[in-house]
C-alpha positions as CSV (number, residue, x, y, z in Angstrom):
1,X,85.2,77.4,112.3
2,X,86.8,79.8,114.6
3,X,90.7,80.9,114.6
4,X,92.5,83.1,117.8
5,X,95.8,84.1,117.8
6,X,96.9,82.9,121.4
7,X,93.9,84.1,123.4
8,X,91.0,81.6,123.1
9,X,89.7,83.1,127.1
10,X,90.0,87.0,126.1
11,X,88.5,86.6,123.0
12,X,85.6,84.3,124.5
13,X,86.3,81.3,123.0
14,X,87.1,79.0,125.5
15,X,83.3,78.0,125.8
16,X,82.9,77.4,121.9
17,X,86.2,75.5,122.0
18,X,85.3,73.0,124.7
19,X,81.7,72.5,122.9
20,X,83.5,72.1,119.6
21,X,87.2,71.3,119.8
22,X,87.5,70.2,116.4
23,X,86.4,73.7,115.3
24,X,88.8,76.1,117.2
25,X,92.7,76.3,115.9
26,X,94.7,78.6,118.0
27,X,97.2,79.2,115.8
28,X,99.7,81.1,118.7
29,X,100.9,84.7,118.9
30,X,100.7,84.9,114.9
31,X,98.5,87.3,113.7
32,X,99.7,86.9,110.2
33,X,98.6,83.0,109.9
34,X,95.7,83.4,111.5
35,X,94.6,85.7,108.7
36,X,96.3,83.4,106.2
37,X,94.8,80.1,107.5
38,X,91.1,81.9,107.3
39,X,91.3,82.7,103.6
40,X,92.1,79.0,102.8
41,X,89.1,77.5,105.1
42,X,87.1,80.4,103.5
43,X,88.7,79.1,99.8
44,X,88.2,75.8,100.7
45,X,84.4,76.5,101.1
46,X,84.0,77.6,104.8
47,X,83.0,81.0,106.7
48,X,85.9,81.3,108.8
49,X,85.7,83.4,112.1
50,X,88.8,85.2,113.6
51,X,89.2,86.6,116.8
52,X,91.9,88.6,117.8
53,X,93.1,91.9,119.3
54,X,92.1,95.0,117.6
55,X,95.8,96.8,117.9
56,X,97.4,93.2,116.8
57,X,95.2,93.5,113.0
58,X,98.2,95.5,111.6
59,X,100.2,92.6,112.1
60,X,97.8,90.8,109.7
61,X,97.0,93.6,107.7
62,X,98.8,92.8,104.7
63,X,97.2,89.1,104.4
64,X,93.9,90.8,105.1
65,X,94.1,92.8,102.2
66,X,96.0,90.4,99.7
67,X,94.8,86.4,100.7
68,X,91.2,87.5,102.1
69,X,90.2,90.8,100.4
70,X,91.3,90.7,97.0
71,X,89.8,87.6,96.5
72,X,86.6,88.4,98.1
73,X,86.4,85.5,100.9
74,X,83.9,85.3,103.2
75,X,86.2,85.7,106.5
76,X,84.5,87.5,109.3
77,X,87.2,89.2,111.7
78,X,86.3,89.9,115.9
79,X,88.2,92.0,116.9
80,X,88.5,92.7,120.3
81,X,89.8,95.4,122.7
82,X,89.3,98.0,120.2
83,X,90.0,101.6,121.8
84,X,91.2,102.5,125.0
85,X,91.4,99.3,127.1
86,X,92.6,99.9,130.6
87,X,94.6,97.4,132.7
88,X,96.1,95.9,129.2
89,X,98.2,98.7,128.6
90,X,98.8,101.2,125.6
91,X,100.4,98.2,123.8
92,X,96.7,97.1,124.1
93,X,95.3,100.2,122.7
94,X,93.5,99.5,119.3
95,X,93.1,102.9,117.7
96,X,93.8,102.3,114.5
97,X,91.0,99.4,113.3
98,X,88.6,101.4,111.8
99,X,91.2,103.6,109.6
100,X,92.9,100.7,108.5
101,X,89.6,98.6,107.4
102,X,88.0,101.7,105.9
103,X,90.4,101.3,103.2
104,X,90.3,97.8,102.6
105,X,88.4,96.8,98.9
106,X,85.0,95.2,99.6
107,X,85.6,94.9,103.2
108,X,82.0,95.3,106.0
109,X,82.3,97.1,109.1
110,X,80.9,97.6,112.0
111,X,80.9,98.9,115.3
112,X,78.4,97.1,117.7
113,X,77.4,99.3,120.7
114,X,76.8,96.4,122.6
115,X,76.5,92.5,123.1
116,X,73.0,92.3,121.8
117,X,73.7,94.3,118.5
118,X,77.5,92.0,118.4
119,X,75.5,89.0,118.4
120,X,73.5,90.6,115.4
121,X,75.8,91.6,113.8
122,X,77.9,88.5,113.5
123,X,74.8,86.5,112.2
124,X,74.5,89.1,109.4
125,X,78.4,88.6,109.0
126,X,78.1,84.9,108.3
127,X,75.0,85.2,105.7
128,X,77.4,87.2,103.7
129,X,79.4,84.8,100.9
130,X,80.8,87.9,98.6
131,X,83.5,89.5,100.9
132,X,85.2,90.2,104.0
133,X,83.6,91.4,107.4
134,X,85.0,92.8,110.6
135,X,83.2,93.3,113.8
């Protein structure tokens, strides 16, 4: 089960979505329920995936830390266009992810360098059934 916050293309979803529309909800430019909607698929049994923008996570960040981490549900996060990002603009800019998630209870992290160790490290997300992940 995948969830994006109005960007199914950026986030590279449009592929998995047309392969398996009954597993994508784009649930529009709201951060907040897309965070919220994960930790009831994941209490309801499911490893939800979210995608969306680095710098948009502090939107969320309150529902990541109170519906997904304090109860420990499996929710793996994407996050994408973490850092400096170019042509999007500073509003883009996702600086902060790492800080905030570093403080989040029980919460995984990491930093791929690259595609091949994303792809990794997003399998080893989903094998985890004890706590929150964000790539």
């Amino acid at each position: 089960m995948a969830i994006t916050a109005a960007m199914p293309g950026p986030t590279g979803l449009t592929a998995f979505g047309q392969r398996f529309p009954d597993r994508l909800f784009d649930v529009g430019i709201a951060e907040q329920h897309a965070i919220t909607s994960a930790a009831g698929l994941a209490m309801g049994g499911m490893h939800p995936v979210v995608a969306i923008y680095s710098t948009f996570l502090d939107r969320a960040f309150d529902q990541l830390r109170m519906d997904v981490a304090l109860h420990q549900l499996p929710v793996t996060m994407v996050l994408d266009r973490a850092g400096i990002t170019g042509s999007d603009g500073p509003a883009h800019n996702g600086m902060r992810d790492l800080s905030m998630l570093g403080i989040v209870p029980g919460m995984r992290v990491a930093a791929p360098r690259d595609a091949t160790r994303l792809r990794e490290e997003l399998g080893d997300a989903l094998e985890f059934s004890d706590g929150p992940t964000a790539l």
